[in-house]
N, C-alpha and C positions, 0 to 999 in steps of 0.2 A: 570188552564189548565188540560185538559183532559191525565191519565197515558196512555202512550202503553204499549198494550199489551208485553208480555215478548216473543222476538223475538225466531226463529228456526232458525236452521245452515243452513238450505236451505236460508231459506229470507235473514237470513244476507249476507250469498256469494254471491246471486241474485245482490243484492241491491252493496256490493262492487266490483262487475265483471262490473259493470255499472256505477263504479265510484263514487259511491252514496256511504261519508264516514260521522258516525256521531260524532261528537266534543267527545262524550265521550262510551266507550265500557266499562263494565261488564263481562266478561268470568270469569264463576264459575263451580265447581261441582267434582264430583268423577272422572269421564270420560275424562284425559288431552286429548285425541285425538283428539276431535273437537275444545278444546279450542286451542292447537298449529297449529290448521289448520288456523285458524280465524288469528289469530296471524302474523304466518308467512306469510296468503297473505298481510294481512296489510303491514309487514312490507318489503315485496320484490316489492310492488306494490303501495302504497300512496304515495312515491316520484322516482322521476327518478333518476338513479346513480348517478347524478354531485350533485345531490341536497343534498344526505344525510348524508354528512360529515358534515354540518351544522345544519342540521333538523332534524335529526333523532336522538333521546337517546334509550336504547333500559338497563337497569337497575332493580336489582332483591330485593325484598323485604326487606333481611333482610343486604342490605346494603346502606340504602335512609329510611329518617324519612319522615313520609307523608308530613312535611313544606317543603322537597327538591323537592318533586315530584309536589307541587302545583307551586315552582318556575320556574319549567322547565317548567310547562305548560303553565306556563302567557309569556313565551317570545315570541315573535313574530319572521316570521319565515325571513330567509333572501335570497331573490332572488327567492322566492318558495312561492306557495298557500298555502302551506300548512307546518306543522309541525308536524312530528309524537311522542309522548313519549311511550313508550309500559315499561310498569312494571310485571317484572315476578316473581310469588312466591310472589304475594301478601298477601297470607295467614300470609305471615311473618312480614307486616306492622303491628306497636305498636299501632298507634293512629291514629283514622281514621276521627277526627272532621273536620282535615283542610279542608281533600278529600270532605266529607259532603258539608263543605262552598262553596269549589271551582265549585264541582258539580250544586249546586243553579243558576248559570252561567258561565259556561264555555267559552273558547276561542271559537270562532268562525274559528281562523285558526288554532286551534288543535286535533289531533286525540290523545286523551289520551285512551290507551288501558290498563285495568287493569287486569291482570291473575290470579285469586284465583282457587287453585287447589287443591285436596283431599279433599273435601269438602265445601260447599257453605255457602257463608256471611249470618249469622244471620236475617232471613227475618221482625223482629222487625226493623231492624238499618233502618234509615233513607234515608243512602245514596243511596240502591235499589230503592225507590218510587221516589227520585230527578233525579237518572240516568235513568230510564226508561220514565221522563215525557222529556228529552231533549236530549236520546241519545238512546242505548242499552243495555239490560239486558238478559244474555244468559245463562241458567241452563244447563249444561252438564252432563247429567245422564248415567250409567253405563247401556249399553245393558244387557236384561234379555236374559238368558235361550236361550229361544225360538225363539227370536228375531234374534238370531246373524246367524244362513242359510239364510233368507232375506237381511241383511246385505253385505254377502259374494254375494250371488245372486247376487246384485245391483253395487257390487264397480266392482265384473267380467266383469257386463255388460256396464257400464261405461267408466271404465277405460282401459278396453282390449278386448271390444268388442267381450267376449266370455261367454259362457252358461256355467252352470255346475249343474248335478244330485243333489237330491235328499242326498242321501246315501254320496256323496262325499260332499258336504256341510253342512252335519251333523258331519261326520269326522274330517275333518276340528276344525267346535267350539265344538267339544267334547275333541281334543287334546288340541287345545292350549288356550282355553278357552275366558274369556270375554275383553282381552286384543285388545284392538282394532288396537294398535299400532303394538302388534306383528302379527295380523293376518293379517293386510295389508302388513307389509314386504314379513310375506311366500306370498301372493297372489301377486306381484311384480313381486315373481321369479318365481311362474306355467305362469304367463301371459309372461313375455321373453323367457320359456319352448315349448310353441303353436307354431305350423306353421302355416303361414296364409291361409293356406287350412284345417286348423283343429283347431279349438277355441273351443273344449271342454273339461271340465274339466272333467275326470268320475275317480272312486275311485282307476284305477288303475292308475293313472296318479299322483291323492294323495299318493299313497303308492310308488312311485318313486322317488315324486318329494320333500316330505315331510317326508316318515319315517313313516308314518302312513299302519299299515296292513291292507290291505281290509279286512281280515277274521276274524284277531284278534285286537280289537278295541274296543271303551267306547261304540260305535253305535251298532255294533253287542253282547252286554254284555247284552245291552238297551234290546233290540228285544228279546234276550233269554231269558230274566226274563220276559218281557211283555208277550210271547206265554210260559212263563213257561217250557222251553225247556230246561231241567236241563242237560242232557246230554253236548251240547254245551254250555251251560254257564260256566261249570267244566271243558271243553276244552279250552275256550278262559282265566277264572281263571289260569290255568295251565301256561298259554303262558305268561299271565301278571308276573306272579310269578320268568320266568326266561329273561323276557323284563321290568323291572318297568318303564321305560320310554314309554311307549308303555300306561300303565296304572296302576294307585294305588289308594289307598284310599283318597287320597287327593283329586286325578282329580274325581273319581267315586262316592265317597257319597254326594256330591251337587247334582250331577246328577241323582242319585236315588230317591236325597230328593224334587227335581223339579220335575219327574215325578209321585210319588206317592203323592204329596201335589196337583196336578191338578188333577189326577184323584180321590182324595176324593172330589174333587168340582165338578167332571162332574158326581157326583152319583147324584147335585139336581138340573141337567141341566132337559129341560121340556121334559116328556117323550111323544111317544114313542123317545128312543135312535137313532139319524141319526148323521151322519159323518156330514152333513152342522151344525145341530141343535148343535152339543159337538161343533162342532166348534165356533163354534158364543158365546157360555156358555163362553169356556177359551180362547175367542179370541186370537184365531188361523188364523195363514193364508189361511186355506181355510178345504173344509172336508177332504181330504187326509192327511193333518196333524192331525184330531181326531181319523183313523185307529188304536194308539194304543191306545188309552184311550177305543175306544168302546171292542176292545180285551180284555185290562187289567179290563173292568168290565165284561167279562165274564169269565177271570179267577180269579179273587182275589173278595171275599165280600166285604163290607165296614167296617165292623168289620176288617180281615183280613189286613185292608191298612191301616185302624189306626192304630193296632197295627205293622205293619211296620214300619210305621212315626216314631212311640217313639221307637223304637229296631235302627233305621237313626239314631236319635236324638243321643243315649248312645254311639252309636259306634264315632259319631264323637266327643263326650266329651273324651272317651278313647282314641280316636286316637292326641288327643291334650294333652294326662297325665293325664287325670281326674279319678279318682279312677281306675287308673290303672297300678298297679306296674311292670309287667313284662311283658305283653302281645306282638308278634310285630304289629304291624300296618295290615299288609299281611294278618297276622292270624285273624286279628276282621273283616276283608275283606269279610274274607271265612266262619265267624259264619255269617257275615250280610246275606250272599248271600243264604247260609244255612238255615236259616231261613225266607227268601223273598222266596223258592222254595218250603218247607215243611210245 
């Protein structure tokens, strides 16, 4: 039998929104926020309430040997199509031969969902290629970077039928960053925020409604260093310095290290230099998203940006203890930045 393909979050909630449930699920990866989506439709939605005092187990790794979860899954269900087991924190399962067997042929009336989280099941093991030729296999990967304003774009438009800038949806994953579970919360509460004659989000709406300053921000740090605008870089540094929750080295040198590690790669994008052309190089979402990278290569060489990279590099080994005995964190902020401008 031929494998499937290894399913998307989209097809899988397609396919369960339509009642379409397979015998056996795989949820893995860095990323829990699609796996607990997957999860908890299954489990609010594959039986009906009277049913699942009977049907449903709903049990976490590191307290069930994989021989107790194969049991649960061979019983048959009672008064109900169906029977769900959902295992969470599978990562924490010891032995995973019996799952392997059981998976070979599964119940037909079981929805056995299995949650491996902070990282994904060894793609050597067997049991991936058996679950995927008779059920589902679903990698949940951590949003990059760049990714996460389309993101925010999408769940706005979805979910609360409202727009949102540019500028404010950068803000946004520049605060709170790749947490996808925290960013839908804040975006829950801008969306109860909107009146129904106004569904848009724009950055002062973020700075009210979030705590994020439109003026002094990771975004507007971004932009200063990209147009080399040292004057306001030293103004919004200032503000970070008596706001650290606002911004610090933690949130800010990934963020450095993402925009100078693309634009050493958009120096061997095909020239002449065009906003469509950089874009499509570091696929991007469209050319208005390569605006700074065509900027950052007319101010900084490529000499210049590699040696930024390794000056990123030290400062976030120091900012972690790494040959650095006294330094604060703030201070190697302000040599980074120092050095990114000079």
């Amino acid at each position: 039998m031929a494998e499937k393909k290894i399913a998307t979050y989209d097809s899988i909630m397609r396919d369960l929104r339509e009642g379409r449930y397979a015998p056996v699920y795989i949820l893995m990866g860095e990323e829990s926020y699609y796996i607990d989506k997957i999860s908890s439709f299954i489990e609010a939605n594959a039986l009906a309430p009277e049913e699942r005092d009977f049907n449903q187990s709903v049990v976490f790794g590191s307290d069930v040997q994989a021989n107790q979860i194969v049991d649960m899954a061979r019983r048959y269900p009672m008064m109900a199509e169906r029977q769900v087991v959902i295992v969470k924190e599978a990562q924490n399962i010891k032995n995973w031969e019996r799952l392997e067997r059981y998976v070979e042929k599964p119940m037909q009336t079981t929805v056995l969902v299995i949650c491996h989280k902070n990282g994904s099941i060894d793609g050597r093991k067997k049991i991936l290629a058996k679950a995927a030729a008779v059920g589902v296999v679903f990698e949940s990967k951590k949003k990059r970077d760049y990714e996460l304003p389309a993101f925010i774009e999408n769940y706005l438009k979805v979910n609360g039928r409202a727009t949102i800038d540019n500028k404010a949806a950068q803000m946004i994953a520049d605060h709170i960053g790749s947490d996808l579970s925290r960013i839908t919360g804040e975006l829950d509460k801008l969306i109860l925020s909107l009146t129904d004659n106004d569904r848009r989000v724009t950055p002062e709406i973020v700075e009210a409604r979030i705590g994020v300053s439109k003026d002094f921000n990771a975004f507007e740090l971004r932009s200063a260093i990209v147009n080399r605008d040292v004057m306001k870089a030293n103004r919004i540094l200032y503000y970070f310095n008596g706001n650290p929750k606002s911004g610090n080295a933690y949130m800010l040198v990934p963020m450095l290290f993402s925009y100078f590690q693309n634009l050493l790669i958009a120096y061997y994008a095909p020239r002449p230099y065009t906003e469509d052309g950089v874009a499509r190089w570091l696929d991007l979402r469209g050319g208005w998203a390569a605006k700074d990278y065509i900027t950052g290569m007319r101010n900084y060489t490529g000499v210049k940006v590699m040696q930024i990279i390794s000056k990123i590099r030290e400062t976030d080994a120091k900012s972690k203890g790494l040959d650095n005995p006294n330094t604060p964190v703030g201070e190697l902020l302000r040599e980074l930045i120092f050095f990114i401008l000079h």
